[in-house]
Structure formats: C-alpha cells, structure tokens
PQR file with spaces between the fields and no chain letter, atoms N, CA, C, O and H, PARSE charges and radii, in Angstrom:
ATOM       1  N    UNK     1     -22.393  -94.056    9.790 -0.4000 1.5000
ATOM       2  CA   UNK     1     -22.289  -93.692   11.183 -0.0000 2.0000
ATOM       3  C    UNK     1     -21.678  -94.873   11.939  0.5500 1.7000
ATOM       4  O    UNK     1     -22.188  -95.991   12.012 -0.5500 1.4000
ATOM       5  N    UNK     2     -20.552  -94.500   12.476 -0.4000 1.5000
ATOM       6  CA   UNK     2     -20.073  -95.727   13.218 -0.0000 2.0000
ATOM       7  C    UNK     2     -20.768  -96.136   14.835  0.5500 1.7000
ATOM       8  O    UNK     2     -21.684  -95.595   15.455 -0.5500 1.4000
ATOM       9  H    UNK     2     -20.137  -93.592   12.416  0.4000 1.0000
ATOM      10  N    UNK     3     -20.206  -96.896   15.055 -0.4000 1.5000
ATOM      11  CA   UNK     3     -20.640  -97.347   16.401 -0.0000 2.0000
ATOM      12  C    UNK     3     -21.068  -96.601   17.297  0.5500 1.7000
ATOM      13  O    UNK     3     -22.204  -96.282   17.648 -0.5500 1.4000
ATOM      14  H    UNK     3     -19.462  -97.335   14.552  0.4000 1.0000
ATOM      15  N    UNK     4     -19.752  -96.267   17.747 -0.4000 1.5000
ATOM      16  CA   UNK     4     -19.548  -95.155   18.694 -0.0000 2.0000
ATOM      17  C    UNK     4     -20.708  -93.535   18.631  0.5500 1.7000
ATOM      18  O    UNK     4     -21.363  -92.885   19.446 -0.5500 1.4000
ATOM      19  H    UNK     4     -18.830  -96.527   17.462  0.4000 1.0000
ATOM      20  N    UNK     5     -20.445  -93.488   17.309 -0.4000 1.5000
ATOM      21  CA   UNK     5     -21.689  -92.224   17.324 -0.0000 2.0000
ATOM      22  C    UNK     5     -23.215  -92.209   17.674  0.5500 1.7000
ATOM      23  O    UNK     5     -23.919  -91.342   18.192 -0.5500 1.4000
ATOM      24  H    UNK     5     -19.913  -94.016   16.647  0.4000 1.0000
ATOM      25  N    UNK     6     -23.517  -93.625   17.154 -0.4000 1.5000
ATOM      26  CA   UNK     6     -25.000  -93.571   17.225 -0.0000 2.0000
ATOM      27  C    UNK     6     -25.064  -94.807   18.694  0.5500 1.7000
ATOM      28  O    UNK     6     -26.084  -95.486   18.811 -0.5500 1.4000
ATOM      29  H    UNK     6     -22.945  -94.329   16.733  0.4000 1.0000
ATOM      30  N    UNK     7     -23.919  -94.974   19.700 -0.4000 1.5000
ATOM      31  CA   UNK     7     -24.294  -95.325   21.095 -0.0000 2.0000
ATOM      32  C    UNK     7     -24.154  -93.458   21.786  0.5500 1.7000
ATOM      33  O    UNK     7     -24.832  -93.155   22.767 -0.5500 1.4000
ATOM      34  H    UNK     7     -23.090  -94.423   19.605  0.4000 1.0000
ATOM      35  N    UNK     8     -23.504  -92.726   21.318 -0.4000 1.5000
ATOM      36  CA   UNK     8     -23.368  -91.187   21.489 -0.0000 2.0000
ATOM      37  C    UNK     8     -25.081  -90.602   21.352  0.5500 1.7000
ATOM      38  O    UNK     8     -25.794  -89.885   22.055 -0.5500 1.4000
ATOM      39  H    UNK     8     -22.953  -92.972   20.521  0.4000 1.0000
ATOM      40  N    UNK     9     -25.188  -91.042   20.579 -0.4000 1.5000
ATOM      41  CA   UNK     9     -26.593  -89.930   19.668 -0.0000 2.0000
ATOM      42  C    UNK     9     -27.568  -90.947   21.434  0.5500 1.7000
ATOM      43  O    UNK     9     -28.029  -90.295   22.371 -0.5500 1.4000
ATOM      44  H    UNK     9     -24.609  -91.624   20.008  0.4000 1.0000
ATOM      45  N    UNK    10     -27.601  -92.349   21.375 -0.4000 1.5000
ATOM      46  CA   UNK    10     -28.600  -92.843   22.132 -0.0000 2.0000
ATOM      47  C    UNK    10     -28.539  -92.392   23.725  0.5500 1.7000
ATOM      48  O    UNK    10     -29.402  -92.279   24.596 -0.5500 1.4000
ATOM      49  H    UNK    10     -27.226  -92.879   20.614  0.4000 1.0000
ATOM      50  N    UNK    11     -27.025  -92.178   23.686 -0.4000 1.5000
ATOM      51  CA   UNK    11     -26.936  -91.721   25.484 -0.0000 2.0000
ATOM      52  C    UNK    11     -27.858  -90.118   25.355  0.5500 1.7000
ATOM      53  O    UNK    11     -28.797  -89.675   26.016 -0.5500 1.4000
ATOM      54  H    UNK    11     -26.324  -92.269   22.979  0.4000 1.0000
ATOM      55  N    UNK    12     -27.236  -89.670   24.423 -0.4000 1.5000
ATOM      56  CA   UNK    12     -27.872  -88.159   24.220 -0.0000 2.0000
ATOM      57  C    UNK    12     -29.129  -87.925   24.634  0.5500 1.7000
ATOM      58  O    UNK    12     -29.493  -87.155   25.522 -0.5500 1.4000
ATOM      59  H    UNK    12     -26.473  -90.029   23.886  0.4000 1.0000
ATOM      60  N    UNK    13     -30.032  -88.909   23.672 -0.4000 1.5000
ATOM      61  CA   UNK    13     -31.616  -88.893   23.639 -0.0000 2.0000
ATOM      62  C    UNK    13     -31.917  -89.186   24.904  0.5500 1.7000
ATOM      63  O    UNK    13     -32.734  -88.411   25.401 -0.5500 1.4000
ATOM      64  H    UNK    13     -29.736  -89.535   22.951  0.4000 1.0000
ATOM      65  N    UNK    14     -31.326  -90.506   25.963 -0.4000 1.5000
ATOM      66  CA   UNK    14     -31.792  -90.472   27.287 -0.0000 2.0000
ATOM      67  C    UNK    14     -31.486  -89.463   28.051  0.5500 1.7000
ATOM      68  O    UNK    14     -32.362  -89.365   28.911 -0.5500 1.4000
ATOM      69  H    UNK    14     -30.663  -91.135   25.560  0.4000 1.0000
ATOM      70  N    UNK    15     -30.819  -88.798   28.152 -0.4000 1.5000
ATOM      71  CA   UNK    15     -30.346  -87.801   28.612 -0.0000 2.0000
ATOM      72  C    UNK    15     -31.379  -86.743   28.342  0.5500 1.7000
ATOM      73  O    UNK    15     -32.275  -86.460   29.137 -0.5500 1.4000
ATOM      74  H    UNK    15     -30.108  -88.878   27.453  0.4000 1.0000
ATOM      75  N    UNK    16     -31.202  -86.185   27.193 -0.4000 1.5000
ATOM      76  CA   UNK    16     -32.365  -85.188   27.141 -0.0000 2.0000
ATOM      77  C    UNK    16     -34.075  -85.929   27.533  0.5500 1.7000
ATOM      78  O    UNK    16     -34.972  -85.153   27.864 -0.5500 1.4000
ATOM      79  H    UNK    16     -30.475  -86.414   26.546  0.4000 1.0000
ATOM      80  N    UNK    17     -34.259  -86.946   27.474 -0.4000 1.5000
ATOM      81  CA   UNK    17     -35.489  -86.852   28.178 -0.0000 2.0000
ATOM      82  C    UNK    17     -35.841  -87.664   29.827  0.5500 1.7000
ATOM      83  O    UNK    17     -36.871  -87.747   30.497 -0.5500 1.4000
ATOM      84  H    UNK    17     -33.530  -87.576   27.205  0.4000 1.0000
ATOM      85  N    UNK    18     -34.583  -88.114   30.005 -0.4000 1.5000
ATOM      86  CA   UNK    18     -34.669  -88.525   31.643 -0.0000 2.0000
ATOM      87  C    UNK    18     -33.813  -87.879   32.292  0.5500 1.7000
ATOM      88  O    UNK    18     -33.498  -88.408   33.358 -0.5500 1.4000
ATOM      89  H    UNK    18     -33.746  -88.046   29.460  0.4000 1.0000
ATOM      90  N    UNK    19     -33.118  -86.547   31.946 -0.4000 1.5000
ATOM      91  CA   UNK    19     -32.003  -85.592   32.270 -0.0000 2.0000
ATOM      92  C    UNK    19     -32.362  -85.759   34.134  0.5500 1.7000
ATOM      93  O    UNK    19     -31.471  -86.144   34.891 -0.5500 1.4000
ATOM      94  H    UNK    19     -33.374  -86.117   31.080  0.4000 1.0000
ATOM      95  N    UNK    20     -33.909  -85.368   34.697 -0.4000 1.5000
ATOM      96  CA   UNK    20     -33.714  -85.204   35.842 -0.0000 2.0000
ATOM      97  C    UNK    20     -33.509  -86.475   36.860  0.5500 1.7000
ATOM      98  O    UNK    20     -32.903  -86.539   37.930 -0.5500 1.4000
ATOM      99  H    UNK    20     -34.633  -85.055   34.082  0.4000 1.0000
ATOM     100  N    UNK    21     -34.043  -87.191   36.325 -0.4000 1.5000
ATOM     101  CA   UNK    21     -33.510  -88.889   36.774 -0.0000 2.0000
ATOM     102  C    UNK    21     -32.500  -89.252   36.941  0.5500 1.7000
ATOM     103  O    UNK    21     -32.153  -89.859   37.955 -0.5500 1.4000
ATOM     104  H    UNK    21     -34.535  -87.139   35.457  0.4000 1.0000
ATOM     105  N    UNK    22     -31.725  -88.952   35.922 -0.4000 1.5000
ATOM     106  CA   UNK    22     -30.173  -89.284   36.064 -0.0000 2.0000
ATOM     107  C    UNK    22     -29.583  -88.459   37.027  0.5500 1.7000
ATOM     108  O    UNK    22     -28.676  -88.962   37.690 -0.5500 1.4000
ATOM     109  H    UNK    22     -32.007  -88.460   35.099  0.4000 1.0000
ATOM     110  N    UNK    23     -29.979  -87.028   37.297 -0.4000 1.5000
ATOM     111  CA   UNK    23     -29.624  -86.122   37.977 -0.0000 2.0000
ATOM     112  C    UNK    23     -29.576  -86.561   39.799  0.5500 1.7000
ATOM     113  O    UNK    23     -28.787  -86.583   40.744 -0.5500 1.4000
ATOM     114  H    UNK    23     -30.716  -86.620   36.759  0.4000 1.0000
ATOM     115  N    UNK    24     -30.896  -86.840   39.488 -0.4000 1.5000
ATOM     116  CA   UNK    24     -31.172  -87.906   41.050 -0.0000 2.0000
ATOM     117  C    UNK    24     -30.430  -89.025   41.460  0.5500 1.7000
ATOM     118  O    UNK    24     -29.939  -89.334   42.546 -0.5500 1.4000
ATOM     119  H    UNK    24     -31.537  -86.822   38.721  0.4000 1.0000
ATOM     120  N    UNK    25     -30.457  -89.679   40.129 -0.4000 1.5000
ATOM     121  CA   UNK    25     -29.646  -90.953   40.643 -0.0000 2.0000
ATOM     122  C    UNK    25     -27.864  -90.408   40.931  0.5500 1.7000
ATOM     123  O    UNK    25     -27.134  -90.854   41.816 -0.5500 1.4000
ATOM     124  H    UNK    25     -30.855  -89.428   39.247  0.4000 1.0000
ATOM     125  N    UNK    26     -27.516  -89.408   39.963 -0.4000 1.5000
ATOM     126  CA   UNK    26     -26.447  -89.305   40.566 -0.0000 2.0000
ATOM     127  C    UNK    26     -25.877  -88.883   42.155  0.5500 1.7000
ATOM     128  O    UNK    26     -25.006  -89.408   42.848 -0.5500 1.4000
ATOM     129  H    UNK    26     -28.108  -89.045   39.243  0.4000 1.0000
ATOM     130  N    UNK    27     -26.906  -87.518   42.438 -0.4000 1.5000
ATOM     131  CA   UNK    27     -27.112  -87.615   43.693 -0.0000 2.0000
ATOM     132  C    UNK    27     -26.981  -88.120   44.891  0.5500 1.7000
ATOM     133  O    UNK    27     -26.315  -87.853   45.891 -0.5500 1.4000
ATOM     134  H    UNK    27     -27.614  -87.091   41.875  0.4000 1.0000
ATOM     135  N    UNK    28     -28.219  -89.377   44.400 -0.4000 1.5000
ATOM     136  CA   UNK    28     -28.021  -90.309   45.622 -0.0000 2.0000
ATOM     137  C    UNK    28     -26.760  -91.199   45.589  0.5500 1.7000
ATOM     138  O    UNK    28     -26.270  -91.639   46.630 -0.5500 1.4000
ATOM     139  H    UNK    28     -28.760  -89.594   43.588  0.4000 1.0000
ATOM     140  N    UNK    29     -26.210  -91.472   44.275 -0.4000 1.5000
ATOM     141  CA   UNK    29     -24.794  -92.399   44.295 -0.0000 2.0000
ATOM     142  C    UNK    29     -23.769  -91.577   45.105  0.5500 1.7000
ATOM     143  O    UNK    29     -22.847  -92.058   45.764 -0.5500 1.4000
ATOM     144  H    UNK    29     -26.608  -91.115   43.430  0.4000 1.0000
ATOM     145  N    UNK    30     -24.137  -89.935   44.926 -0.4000 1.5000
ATOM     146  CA   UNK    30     -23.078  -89.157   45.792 -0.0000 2.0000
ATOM     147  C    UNK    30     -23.143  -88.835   47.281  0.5500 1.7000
ATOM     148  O    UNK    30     -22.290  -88.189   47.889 -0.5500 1.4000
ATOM     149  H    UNK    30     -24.886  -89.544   44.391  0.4000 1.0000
ATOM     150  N    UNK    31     -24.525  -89.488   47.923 -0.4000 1.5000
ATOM     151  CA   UNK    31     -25.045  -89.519   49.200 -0.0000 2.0000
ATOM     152  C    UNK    31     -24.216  -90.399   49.656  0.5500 1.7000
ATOM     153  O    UNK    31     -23.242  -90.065   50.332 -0.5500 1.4000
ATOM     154  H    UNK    31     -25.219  -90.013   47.429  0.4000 1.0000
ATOM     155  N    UNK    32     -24.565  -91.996   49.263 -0.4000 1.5000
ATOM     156  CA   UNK    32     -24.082  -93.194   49.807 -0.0000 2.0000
ATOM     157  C    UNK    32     -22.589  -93.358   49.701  0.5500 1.7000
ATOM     158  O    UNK    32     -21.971  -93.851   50.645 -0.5500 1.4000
ATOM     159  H    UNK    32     -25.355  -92.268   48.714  0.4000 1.0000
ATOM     160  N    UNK    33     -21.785  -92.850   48.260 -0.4000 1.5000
ATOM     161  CA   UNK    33     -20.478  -92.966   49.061 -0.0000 2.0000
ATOM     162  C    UNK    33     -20.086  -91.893   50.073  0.5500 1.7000
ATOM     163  O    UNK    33     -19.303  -92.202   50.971 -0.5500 1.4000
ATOM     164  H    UNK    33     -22.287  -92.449   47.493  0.4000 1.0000
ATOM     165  N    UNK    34     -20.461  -90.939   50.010 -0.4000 1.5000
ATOM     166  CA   UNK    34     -20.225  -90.158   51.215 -0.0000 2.0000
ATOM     167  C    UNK    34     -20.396  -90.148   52.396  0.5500 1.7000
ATOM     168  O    UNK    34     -19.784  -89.377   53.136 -0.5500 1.4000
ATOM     169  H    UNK    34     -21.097  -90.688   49.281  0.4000 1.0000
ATOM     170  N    UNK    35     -21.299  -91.040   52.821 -0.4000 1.5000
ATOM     171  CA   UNK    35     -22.282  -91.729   53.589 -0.0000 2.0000
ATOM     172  C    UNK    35     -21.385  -92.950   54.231  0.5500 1.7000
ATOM     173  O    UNK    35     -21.392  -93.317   55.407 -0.5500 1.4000
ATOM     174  H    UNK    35     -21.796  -91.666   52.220  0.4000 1.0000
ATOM     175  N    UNK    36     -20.335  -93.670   52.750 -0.4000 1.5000
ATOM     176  CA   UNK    36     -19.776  -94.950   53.441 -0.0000 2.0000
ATOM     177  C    UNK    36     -18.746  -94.540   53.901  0.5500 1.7000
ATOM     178  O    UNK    36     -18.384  -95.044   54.964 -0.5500 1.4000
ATOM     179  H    UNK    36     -20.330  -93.372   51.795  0.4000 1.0000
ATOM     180  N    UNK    37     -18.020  -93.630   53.363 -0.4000 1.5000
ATOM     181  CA   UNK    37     -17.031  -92.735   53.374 -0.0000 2.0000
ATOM     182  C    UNK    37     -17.013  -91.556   54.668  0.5500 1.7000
ATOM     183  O    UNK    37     -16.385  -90.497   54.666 -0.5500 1.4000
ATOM     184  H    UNK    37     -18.314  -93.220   52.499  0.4000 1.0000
ATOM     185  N    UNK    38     -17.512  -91.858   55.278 -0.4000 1.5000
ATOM     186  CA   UNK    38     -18.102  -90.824   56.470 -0.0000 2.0000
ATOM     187  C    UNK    38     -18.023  -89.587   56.605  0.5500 1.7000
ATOM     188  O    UNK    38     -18.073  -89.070   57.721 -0.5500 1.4000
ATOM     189  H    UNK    38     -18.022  -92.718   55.280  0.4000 1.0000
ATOM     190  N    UNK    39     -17.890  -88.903   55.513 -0.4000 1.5000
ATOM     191  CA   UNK    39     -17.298  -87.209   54.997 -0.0000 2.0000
ATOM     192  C    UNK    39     -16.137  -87.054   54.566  0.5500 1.7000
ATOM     193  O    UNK    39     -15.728  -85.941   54.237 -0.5500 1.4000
ATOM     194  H    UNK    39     -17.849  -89.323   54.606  0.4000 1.0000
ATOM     195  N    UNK    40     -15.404  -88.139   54.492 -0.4000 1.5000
ATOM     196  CA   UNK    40     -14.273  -87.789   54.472 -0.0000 2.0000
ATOM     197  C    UNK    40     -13.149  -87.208   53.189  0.5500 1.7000
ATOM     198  O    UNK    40     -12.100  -86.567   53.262 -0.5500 1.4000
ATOM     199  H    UNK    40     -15.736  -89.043   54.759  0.4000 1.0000
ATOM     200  N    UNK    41     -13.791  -87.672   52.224 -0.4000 1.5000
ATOM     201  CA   UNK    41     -13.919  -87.359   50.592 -0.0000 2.0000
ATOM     202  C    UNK    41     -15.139  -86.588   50.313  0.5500 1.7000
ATOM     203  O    UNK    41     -15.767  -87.002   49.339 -0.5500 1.4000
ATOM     204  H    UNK    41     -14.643  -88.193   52.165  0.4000 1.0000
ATOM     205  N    UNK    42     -15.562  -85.714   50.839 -0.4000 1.5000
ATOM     206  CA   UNK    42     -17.011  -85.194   50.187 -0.0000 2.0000
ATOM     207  C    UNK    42     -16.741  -84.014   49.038  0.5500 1.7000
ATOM     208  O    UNK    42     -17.490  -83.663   48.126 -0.5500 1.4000
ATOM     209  H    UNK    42     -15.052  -85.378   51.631  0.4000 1.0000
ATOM     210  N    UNK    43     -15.671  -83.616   49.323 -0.4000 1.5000
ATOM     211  CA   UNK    43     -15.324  -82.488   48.401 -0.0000 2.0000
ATOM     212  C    UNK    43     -14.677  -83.020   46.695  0.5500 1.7000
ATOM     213  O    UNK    43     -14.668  -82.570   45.549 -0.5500 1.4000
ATOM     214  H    UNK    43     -15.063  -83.901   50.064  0.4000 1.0000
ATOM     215  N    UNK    44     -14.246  -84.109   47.354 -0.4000 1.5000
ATOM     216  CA   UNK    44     -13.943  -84.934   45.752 -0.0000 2.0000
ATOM     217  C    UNK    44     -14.875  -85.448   45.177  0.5500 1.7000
ATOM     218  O    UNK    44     -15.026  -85.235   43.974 -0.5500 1.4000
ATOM     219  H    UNK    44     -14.254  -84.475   48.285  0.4000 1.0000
ATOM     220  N    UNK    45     -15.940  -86.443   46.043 -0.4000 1.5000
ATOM     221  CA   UNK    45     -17.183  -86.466   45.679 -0.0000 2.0000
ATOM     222  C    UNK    45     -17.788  -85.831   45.396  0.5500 1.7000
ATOM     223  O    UNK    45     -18.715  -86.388   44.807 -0.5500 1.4000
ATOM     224  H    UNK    45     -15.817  -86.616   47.020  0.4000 1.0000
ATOM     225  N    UNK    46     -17.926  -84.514   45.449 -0.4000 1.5000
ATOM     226  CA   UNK    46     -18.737  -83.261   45.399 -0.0000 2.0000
ATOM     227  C    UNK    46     -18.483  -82.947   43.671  0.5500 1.7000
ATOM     228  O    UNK    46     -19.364  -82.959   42.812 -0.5500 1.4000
ATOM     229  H    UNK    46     -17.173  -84.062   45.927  0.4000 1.0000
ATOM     230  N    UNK    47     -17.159  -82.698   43.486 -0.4000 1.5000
ATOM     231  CA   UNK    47     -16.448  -82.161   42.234 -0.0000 2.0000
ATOM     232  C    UNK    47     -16.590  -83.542   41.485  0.5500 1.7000
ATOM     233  O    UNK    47     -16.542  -83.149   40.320 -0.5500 1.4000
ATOM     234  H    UNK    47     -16.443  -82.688   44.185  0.4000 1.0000
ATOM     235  N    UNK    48     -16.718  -84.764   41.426 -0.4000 1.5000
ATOM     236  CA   UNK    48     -17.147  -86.026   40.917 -0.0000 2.0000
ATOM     237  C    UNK    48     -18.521  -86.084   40.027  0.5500 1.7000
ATOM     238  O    UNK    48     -18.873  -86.276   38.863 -0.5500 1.4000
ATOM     239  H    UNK    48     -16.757  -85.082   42.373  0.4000 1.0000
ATOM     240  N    UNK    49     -19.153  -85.755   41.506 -0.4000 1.5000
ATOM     241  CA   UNK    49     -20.826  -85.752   40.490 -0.0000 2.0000
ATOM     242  C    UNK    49     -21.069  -84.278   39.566  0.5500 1.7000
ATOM     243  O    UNK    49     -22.001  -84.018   38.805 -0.5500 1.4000
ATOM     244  H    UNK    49     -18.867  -85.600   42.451  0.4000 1.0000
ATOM     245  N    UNK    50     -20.359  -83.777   39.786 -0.4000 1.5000
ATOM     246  CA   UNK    50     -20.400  -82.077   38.996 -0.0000 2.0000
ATOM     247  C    UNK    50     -19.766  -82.371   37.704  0.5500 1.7000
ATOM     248  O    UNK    50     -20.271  -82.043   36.630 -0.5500 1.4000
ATOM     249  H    UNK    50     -19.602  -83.989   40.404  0.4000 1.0000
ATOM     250  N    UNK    51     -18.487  -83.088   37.846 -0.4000 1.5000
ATOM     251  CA   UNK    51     -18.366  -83.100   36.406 -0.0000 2.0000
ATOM     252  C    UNK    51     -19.154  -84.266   35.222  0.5500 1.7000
ATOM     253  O    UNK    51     -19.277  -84.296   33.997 -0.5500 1.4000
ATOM     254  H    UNK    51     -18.077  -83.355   38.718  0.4000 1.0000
ATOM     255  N    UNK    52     -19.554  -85.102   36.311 -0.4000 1.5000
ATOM     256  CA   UNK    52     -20.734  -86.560   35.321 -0.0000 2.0000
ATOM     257  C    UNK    52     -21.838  -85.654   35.268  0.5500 1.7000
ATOM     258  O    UNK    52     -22.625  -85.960   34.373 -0.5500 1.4000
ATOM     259  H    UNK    52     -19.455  -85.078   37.306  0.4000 1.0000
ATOM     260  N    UNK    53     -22.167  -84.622   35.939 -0.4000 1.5000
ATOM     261  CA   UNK    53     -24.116  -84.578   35.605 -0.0000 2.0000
ATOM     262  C    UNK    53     -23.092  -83.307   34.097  0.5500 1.7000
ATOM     263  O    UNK    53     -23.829  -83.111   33.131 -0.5500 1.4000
ATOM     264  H    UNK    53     -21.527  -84.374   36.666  0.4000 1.0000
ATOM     265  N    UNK    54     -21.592  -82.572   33.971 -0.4000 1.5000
ATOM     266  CA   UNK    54     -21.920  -81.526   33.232 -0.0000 2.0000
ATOM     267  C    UNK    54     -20.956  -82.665   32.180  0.5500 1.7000
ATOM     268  O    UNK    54     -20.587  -81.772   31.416 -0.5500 1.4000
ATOM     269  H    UNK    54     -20.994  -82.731   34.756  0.4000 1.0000
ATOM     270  N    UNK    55     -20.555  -83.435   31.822 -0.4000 1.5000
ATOM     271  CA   UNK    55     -20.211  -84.441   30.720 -0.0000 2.0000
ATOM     272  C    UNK    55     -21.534  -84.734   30.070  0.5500 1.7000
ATOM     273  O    UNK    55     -21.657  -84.330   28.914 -0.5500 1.4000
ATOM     274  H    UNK    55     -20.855  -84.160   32.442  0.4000 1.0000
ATOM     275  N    UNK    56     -22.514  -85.352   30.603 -0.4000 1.5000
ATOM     276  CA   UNK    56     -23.221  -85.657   30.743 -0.0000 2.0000
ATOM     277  C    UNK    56     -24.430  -84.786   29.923  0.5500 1.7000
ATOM     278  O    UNK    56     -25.129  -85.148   28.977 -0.5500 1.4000
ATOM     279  H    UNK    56     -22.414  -85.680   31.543  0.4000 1.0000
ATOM     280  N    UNK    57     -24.406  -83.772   30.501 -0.4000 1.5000
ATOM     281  CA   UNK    57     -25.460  -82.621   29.890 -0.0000 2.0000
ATOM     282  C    UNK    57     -24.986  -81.878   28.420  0.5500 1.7000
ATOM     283  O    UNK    57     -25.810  -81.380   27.652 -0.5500 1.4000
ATOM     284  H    UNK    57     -23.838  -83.478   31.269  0.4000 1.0000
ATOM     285  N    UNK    58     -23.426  -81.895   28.154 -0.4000 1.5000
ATOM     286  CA   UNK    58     -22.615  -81.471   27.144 -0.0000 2.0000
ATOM     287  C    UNK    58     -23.009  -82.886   25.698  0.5500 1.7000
ATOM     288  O    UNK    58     -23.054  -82.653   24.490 -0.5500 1.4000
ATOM     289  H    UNK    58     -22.757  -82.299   28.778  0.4000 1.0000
ATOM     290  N    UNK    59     -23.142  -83.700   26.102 -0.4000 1.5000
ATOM     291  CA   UNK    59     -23.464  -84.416   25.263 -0.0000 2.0000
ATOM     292  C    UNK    59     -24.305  -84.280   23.744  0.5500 1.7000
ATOM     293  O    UNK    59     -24.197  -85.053   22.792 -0.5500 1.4000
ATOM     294  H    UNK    59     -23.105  -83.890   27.083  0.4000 1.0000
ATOM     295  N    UNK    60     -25.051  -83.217   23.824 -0.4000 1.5000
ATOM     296  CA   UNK    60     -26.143  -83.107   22.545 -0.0000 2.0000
ATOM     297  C    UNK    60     -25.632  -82.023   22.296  0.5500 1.7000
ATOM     298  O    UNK    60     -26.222  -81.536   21.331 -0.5500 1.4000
ATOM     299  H    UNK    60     -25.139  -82.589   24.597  0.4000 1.0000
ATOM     300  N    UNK    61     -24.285  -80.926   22.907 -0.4000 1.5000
ATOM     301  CA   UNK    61     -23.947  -79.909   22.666 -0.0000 2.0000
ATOM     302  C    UNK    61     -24.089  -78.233   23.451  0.5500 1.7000
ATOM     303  O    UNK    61     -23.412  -77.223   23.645 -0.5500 1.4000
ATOM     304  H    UNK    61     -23.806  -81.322   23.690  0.4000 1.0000
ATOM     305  N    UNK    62     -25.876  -78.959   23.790 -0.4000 1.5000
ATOM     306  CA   UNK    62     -26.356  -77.965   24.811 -0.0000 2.0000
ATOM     307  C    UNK    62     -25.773  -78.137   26.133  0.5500 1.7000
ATOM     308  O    UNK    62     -25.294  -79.194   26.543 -0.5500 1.4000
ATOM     309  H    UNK    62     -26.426  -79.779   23.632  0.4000 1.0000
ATOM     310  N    UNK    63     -25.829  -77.191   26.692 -0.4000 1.5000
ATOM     311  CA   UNK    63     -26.134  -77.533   28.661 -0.0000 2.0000
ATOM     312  C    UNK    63     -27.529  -77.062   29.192  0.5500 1.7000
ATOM     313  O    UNK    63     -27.922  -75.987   29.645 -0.5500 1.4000
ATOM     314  H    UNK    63     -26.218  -76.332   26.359  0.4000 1.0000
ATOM     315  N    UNK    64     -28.256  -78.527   28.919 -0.4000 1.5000
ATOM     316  CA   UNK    64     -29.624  -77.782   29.150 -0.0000 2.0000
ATOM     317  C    UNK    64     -30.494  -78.667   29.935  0.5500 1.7000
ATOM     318  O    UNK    64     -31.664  -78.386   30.198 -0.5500 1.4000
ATOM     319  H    UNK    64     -27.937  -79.401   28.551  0.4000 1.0000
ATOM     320  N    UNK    65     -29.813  -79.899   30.358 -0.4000 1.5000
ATOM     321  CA   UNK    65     -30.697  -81.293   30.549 -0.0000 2.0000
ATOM     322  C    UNK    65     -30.583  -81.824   31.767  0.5500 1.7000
ATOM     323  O    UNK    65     -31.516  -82.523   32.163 -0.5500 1.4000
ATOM     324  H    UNK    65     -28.863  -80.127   30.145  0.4000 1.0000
ATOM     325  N    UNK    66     -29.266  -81.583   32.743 -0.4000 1.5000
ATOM     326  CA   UNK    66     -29.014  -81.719   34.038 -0.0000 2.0000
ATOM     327  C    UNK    66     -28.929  -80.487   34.702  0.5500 1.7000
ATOM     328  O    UNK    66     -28.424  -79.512   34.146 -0.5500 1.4000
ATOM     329  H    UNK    66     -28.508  -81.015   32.422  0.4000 1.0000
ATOM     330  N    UNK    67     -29.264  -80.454   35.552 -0.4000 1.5000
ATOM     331  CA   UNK    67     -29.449  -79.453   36.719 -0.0000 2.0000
ATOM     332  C    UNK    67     -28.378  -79.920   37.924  0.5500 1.7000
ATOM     333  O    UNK    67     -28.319  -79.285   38.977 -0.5500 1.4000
ATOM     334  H    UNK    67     -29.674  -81.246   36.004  0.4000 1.0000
C-alpha cells in the first residue's frame, strides 16, 4: 500500500467518524469568508463548501458522512 492510499484510507476513517464536525467547521469557514467578503461571492462560496463537504463524503465510496 503506498503512501498516498493509506493517508486516503486515514482521511476516510476521520471522516466517517467526525463527518459532522467537519461539516460544521466547514460551515463556519463558509460564514467568515462571506462575512469578510460582505456577500459578495456567496454563491461561489456557497458551491465551494458543497463540493469539499461532497469530495469529502465520496471518499470511502459512500455518500453517507457529510450532511
């Protein structure tokens, strides 16, 4: 197993068991630039955190871990 797979397999495992944490934290990372950003990008921001929480959740194969 090379490198790359088993830092893959480890993001996986956090993921499936802090899925809603990360979910939050992404969230709020998508509050504050929007926030610094004064609306003005919110729709790119918007489509930003949508595709990290569903990269993200695709990881173990399922989509089952971010909301």
């Amino acid at each position: 197993m090379s490198f790359f797979d088993k830092a893959k397999a480890a993001v996986g495992d956090a993921v499936d068991k802090h899925g809603d944490k990360i979910a939050d934290g992404l969230d709020k990372a998508a509050a504050m630039a929007n926030e610094k950003t004064g609306g003005k990008h919110s729709a790119k921001i918007a489509k930003g955190t949508a595709a990290a929480k569903d990269a993200l959740d695709r990881l173990d194969g399922r989509s089952d871990d971010i909301r």
